[in-house]
C-alpha positions in Angstrom: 0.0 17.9 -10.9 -1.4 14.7 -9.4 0.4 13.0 -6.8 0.3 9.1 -6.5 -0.2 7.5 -3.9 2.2 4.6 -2.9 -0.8 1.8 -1.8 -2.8 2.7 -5.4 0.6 2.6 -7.4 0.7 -0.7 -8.2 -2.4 -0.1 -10.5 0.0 2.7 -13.1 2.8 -0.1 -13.0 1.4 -3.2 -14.6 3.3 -3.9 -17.2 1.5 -3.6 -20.9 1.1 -6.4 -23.9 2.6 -3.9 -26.2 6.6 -3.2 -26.2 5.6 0.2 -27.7 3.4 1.2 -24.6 4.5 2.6 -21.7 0.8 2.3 -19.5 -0.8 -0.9 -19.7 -4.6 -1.0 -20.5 -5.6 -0.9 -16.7 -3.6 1.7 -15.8 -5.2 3.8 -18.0 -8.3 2.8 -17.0 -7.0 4.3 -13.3 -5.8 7.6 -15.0 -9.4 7.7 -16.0 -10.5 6.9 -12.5 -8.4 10.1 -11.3 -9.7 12.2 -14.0 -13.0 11.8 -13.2 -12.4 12.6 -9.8 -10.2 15.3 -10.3 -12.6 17.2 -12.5 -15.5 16.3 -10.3 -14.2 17.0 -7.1 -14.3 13.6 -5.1 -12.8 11.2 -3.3 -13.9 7.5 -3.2 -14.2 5.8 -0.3 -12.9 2.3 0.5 -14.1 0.4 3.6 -14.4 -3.5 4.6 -14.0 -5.7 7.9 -10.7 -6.1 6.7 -9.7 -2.7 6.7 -12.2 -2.3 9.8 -10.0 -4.5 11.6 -6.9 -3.1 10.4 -7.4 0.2 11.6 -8.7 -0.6 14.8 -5.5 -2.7 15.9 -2.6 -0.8 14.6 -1.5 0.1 17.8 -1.8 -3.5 18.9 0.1 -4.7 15.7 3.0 -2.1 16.3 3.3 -3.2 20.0 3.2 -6.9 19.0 6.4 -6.1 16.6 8.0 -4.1 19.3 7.6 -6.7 21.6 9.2 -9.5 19.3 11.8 -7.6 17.7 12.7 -5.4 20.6 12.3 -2.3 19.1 10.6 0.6 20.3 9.4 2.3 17.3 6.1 4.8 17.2 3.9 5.2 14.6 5.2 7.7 12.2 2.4 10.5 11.3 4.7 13.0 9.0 3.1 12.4 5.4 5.9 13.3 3.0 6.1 14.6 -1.0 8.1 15.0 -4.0 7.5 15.7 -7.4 5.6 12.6 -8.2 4.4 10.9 -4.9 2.8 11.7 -1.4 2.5 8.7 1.1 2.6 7.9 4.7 4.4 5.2 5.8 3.6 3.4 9.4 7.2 2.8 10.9 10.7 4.2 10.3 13.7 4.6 12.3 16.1 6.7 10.4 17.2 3.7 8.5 14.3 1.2 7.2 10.7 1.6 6.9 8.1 -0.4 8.3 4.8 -1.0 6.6 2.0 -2.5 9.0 -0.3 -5.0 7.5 -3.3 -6.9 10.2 -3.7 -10.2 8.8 -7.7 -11.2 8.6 -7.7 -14.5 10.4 -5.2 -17.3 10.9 -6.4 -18.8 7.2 -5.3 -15.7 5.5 -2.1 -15.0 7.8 1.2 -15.3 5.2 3.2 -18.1 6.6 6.3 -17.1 4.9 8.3 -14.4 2.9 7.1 -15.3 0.0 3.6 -15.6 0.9 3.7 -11.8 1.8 5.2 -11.2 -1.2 2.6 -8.9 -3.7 3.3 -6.7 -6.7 1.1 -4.6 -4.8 3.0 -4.1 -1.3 6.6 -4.4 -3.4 5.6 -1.0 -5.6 4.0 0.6 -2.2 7.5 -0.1 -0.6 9.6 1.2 -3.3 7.1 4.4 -3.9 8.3 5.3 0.4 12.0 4.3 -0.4 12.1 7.2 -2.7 9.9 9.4 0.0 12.4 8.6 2.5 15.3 8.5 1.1 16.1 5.2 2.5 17.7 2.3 1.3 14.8 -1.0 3.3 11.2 -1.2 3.2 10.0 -4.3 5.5 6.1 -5.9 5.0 5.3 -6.9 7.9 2.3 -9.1 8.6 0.8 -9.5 12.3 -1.6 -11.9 13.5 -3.7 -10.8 16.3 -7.2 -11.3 17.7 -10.3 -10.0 15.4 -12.8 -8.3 17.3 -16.1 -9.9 18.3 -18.1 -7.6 16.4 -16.5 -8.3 13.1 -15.9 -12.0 13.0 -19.1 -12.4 12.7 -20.4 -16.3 11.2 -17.1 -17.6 10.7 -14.9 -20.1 12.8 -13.6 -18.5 15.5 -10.9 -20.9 15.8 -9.7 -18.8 12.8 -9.8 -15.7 14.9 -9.0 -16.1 18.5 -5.0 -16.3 17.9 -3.4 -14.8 20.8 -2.1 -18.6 22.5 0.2 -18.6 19.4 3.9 -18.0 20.0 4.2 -14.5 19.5 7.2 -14.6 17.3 4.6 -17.1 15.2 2.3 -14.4 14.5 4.5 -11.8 12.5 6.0 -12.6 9.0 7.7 -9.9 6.9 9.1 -9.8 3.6 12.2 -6.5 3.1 12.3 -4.9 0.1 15.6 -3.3 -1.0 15.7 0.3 -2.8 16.2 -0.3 -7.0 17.5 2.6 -8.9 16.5 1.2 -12.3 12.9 0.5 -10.7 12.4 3.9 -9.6 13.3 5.3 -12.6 10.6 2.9 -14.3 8.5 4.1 -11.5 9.0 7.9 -12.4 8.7 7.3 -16.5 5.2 5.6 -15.6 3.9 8.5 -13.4 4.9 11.3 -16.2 3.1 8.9 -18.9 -0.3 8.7 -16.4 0.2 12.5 -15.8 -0.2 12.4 -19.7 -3.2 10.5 -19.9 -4.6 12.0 -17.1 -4.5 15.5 -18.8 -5.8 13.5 -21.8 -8.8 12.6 -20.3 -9.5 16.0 -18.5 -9.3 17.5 -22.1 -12.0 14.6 -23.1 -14.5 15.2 -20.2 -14.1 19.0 -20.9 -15.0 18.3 -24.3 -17.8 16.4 -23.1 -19.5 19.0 -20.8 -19.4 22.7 -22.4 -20.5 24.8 -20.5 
């Protein structure tokens, strides 16, 4: 049965127009998305200068929070499952996770909590609380210096950050663990698992051999 990954679940749990529903229109449309690329054996790929930049200062990012918060945490490479998840978190130290984000430039850097706050990154959190077992997942945003190479026409006043206060460049936003959420969170995965199956049937259907 199909896994879900905890950065894509936000996508199964929008909530739908119809009390009777249980998936929402788009998140059927992303059981179709996973159909199709269950029964045709692919996996899209996903790439951008924001994500460029993202992955090539993760290290960076984890040593700037280290430095501020005095920590001395290592980037976590165990990938765990259950029944209705698989996911990698970036950070956890037996008692909250830490989820790594690389703010783009200074324009797009959350200045606050609820700036960081996202439907996207709250669902991602609460998908690793149940992975872990734990009871914290913590957002946490980090400002750092974009690399020549992908800064490209824009002002790089907006990019060369490192004279800021180091303390300055990290917001975070904690999420705490929801029993009521998760079991939302489970009843929406066995309804996609549902339409998932559905739509296998359908391209089946589709393509006799």
């Amino acid at each position: 049965m199909h896994k879900f990954r905890p950065h894509s679940l936000h996508r199964l749990m929008a909530r739908p127009r119809l009390k009777s529903e249980i998936l929402s229109e788009g998140a059927k449309a992303f059981c179709r998305e996973i159909a199709g690329q269950i029964a045709y054996g692919y996996q899209p790929s996903v790439t951008s200068k924001y994500l460029e930049k993202g992955l090539a200062l993760e290290d960076e990012a984890i040593a700037l929070y280290n430095h501020v918060f005095f920590t001395d945490l290592a980037k976590n490479t165990a990938r765990r499952e259950n029944t209705w998840l698989s996911g990698e978190c970036d950070l956890y130290d037996g008692q909250r996770i830490r989820d790594i984000k690389t703010a783009w430039s200074l324009a797009t850097f959350p200045k606050t909590s609820d700036d960081v706050h996202c439907t996207e990154y709250e669902w991602q959190m609460r998908a690793y609380m149940q992975l872990w077992d734990c009871d914290e997942a913590e957002v946490c945003y980090c400002l750092l210096d974009t690399p020549d190479d992908l800064i490209g026409h824009e002002d790089e006043a907006m990019h060369i950050v490192s004279e800021i206060p180091a303390h300055m460049r990290i917001t975070s936003k904690l999420y705490r663990r929801d029993p009521q959420l998760e079991r939302l969170m489970v009843e929406k995965i066995e309804a996609g698992w549902e339409c998932i199956a559905r739509e296998l049937k359908q391209i089946e259907a589709d393509h006799p051999a």
